[in-house]
C-alpha positions as CSV (number, residue, x, y, z in Angstrom):
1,X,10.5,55.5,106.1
2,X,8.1,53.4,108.2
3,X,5.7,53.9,111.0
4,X,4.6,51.7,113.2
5,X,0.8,51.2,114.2
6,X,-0.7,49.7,117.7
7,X,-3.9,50.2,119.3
8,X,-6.1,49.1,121.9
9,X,-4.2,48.3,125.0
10,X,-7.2,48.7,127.0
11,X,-4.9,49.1,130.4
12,X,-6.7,49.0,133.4
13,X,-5.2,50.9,136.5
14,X,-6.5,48.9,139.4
15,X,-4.9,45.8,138.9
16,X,-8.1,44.1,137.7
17,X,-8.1,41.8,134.1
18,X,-9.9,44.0,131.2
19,X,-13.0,42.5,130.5
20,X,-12.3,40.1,133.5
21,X,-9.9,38.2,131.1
22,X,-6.8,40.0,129.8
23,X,-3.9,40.7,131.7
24,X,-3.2,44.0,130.1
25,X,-0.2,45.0,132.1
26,X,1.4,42.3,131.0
27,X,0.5,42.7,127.3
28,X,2.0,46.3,127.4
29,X,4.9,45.3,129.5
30,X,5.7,42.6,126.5
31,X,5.1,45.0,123.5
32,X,7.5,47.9,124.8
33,X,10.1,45.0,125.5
34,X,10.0,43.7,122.0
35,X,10.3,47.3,120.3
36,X,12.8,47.8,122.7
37,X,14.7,44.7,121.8
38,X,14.4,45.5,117.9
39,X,17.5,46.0,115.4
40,X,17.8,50.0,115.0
41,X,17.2,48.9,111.4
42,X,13.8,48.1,112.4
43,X,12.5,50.5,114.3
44,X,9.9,53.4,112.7
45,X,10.3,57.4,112.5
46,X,7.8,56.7,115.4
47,X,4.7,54.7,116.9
48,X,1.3,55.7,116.5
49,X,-1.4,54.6,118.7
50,X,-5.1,54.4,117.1
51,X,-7.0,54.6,120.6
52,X,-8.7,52.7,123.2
53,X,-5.7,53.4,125.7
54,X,-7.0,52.8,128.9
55,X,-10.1,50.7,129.7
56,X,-12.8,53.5,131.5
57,X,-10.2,56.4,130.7
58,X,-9.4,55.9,133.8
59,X,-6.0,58.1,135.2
60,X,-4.4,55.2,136.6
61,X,-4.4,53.2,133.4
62,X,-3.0,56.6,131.6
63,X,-0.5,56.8,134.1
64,X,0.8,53.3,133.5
65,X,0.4,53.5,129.7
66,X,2.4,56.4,130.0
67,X,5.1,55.0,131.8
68,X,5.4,52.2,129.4
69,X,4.9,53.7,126.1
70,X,7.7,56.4,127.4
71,X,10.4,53.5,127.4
72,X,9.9,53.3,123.4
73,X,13.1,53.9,121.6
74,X,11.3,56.1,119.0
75,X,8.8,58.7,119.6
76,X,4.9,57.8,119.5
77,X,1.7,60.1,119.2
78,X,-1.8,59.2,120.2
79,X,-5.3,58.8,119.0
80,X,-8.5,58.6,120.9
81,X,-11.0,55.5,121.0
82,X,-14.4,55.3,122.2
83,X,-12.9,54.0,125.8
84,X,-10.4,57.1,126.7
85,X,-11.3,60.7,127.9
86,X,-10.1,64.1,126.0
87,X,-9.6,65.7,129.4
88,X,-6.9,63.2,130.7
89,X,-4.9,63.0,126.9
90,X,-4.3,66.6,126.9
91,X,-3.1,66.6,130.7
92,X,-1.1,63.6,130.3
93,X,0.0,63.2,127.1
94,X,0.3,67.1,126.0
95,X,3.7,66.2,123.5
96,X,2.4,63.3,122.1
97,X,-0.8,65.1,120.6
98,X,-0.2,67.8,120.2
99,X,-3.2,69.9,119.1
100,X,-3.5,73.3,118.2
101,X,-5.9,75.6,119.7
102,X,-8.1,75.8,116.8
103,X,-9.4,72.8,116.7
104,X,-9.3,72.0,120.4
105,X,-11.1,70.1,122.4
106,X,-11.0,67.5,119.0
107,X,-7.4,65.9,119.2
108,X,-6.7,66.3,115.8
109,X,-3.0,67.4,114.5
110,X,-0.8,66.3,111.3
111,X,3.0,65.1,111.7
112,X,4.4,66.9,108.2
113,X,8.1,66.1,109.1
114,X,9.5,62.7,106.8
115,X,8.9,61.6,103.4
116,X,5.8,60.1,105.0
117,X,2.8,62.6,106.6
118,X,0.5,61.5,109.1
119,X,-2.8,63.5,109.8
120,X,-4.8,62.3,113.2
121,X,-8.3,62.8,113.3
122,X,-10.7,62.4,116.7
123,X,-14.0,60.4,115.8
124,X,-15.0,59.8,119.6
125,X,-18.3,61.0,120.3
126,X,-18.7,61.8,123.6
127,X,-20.8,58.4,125.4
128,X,-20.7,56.5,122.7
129,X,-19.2,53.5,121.6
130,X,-19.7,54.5,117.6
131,X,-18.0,57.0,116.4
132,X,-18.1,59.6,113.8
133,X,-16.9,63.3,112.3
134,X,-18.4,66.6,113.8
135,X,-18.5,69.5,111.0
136,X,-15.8,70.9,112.6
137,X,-13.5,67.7,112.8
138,X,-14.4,67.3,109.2
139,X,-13.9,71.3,108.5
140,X,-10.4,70.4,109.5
141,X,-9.8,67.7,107.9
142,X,-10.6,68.9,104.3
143,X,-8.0,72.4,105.0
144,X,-5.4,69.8,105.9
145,X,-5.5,67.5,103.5
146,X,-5.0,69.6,100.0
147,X,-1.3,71.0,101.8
148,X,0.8,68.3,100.3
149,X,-1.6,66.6,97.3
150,X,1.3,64.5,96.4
151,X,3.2,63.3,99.6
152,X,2.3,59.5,100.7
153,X,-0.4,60.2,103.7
154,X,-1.9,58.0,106.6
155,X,-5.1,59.2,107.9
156,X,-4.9,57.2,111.4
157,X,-8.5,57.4,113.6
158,X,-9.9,54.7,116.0
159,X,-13.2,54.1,114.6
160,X,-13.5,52.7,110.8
161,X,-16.5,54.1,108.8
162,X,-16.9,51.4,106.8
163,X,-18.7,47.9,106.5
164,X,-16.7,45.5,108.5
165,X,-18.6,42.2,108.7
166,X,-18.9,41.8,112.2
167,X,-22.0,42.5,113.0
168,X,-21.5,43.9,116.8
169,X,-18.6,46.3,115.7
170,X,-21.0,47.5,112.3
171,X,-22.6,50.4,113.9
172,X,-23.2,53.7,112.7
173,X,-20.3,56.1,111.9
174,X,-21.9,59.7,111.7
175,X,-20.8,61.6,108.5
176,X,-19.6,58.9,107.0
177,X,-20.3,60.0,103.9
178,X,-18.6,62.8,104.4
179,X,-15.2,61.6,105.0
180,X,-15.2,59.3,102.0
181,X,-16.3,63.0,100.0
182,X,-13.0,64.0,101.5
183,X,-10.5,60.9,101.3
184,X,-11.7,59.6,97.7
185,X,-10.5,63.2,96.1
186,X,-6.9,62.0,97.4
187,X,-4.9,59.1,95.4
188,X,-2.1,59.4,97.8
189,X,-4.0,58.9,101.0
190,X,-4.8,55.5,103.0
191,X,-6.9,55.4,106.0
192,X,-5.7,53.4,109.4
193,X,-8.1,52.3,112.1
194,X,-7.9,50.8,115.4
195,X,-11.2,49.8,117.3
196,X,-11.8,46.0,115.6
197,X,-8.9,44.0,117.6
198,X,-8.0,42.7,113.7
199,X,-5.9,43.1,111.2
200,X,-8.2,43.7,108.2
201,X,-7.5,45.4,104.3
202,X,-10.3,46.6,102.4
203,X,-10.8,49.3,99.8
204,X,-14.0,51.5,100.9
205,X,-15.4,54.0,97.6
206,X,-11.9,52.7,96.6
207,X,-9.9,54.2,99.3
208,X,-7.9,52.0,100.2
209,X,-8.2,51.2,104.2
210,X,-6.8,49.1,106.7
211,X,-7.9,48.2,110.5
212,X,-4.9,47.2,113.5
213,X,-5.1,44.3,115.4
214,X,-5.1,45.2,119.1
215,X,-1.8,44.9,122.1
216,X,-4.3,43.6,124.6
217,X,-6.8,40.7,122.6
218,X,-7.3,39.3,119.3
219,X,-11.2,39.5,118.2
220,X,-12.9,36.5,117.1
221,X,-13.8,37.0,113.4
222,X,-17.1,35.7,113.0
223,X,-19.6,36.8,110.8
224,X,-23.0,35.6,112.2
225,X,-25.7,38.2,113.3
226,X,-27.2,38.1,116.8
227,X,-30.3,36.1,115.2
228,X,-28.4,34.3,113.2
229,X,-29.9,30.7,112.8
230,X,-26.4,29.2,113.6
231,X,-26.3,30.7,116.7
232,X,-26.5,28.4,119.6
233,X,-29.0,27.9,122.6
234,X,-26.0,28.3,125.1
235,X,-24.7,31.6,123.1
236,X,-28.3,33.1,123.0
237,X,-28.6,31.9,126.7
238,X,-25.6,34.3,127.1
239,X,-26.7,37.0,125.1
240,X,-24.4,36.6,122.2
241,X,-24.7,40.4,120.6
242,X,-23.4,39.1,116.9
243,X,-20.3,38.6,115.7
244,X,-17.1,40.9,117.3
245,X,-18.5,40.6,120.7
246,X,-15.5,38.2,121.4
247,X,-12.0,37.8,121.6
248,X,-8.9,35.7,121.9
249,X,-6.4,36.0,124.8
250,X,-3.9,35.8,121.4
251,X,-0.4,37.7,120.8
252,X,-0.2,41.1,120.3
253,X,-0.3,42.3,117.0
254,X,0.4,45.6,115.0
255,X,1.1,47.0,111.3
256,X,4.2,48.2,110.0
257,X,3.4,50.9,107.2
258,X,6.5,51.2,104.6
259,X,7.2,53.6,102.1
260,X,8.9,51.9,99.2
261,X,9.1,54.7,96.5
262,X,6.0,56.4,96.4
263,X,4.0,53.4,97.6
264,X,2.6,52.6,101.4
265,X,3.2,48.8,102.1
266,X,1.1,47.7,105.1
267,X,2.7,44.5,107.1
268,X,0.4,42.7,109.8
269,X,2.9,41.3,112.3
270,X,2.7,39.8,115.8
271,X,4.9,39.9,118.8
272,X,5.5,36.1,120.2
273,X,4.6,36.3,123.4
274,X,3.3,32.5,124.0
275,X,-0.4,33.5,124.5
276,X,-2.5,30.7,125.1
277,X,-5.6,31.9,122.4
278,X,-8.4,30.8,125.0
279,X,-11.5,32.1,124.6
280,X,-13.7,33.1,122.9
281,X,-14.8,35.2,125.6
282,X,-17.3,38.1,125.7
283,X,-16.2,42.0,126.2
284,X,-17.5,41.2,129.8
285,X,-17.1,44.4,132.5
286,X,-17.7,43.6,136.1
287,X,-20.7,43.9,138.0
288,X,-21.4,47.7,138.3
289,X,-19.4,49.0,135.2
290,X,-20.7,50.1,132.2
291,X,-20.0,49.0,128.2
């Protein structure tokens, strides 16, 4: 069985570049063509998509994302990131996550069917760009997790709780502790993120972890902090946050998780789409819009 991972399309609805750089549209329109194109052999039980769908949560992008992502030839469920709105995922997208009414508004559900299960958890907090678990997210999560103790299990959310490196993206992840109380009790479970724009594989209180790199742009890996003494004149001149407050315009990439016995494999793969990898450039909104 595999399932396939993408994340962070970003898709603005009014035509403008994300970040005045990235032709999202265009990056979308790309990825569903290649899945499309792919051997039946290839494709995944289904897609799922760790947040970050539409830059502002703004309607219009759902509505293109939507129309997109439904030309897939498997199904796909979604996740929320730090950039989408609750509100508009469970008007729009009501069969691709598809929460029950006890842990509503938090779009949190499990996919049981297939030797692999897949439980989705919401770490959004609501105006913020960190995330985090709420007592009741986390309530949920630890009654979930201890139905099938032995079936291979993705946890998928947008936000990782751990240490990344990049100093811009390391912010605080409220209850972190808590989750890794939860996930560590479980040898059969791996935890996916979106968020970073990179494909990264770490073990975290040795749960084993993974982050997705991004449909839309490729974040620069750079480890420097904002007062880093390597940092330059021009990039304090233009307030250089730390490293993670760039990106690439680079291909699309996504993970392929494959069960192989009773063993996850995790693939990072990109989709050749001829990018050009300018940049770096800054997560830079337009005059008037907010981070």
């Amino acid at each position: 069985m595999k399932i396939i991972q993408i994340s962070d399309f970003h898709l603005r609805g009014d035509g403008k570049l994300s970040f005045q750089k990235a032709d999202t549209k265009q990056a979308l329109d790309q990825t569903v063509e290649f899945f499309c194109n792919l051997k039946s052999y290839d494709l995944p039980e289904y897609f799922v998509v760790t947040g970050d769908l539409a830059e502002g949560g703004m309607k219009e992008g759902y509505e293109l994302l939507r129309q997109g992502l439904d030309q897939l030839p498997r199904p796909y469920y979604i996740v929320p990131g730090n950039h989408d709105k609750r509100d508009f995922f469970l008007e729009m997208f009501p069969e691709h996550a598809p929460v029950k009414e006890d842990i509503k508004p938090y779009i949190c559900y499990t996919l049981d069917d297939g030797s692999i299960r897949s439980i989705i958890i919401d770490t959004c907090r609501e105006g913020c760009h960190y995330g985090g678990l709420t007592d009741k997210v986390a309530e949920w999560l630890e009654g979930k997790i201890i139905e099938y103790p032995n079936k291979p299990t993705l946890v998928f959310t947008h936000h990782p709780p751990f240490i990344t490196g990049l100093p811009a993206m390391d912010e605080e992840f409220a209850q972190a502790d808590r989750l890794m109380e939860i996930l560590k009790k479980h040898k059969n479970v791996r935890l996916c993120c979106g968020h970073m724009h990179t494909g990264m594989f770490t073990s975290w209180k040795g749960i084993p972890c993974v982050t997705c790199p991004s449909i839309a742009m490729q974040m620069e890996v750079d480890f420097r902090g904002k007062n880093s003494p390597d940092v330059t004149e021009v990039e304090a001149m233009d307030n250089f946050k730390g490293g993670g407050d760039r990106f690439f315009l680079g291909n699309p990439g996504y993970l392929i998780h494959d069960l192989q016995g009773n063993q996850i494999n995790t693939h990072s793969m990109l989709i050749p789409t001829g990018a050009s990898y300018s940049g770096p450039w800054p997560f830079k909104y337009y005059e008037g819009e907010e981070d």
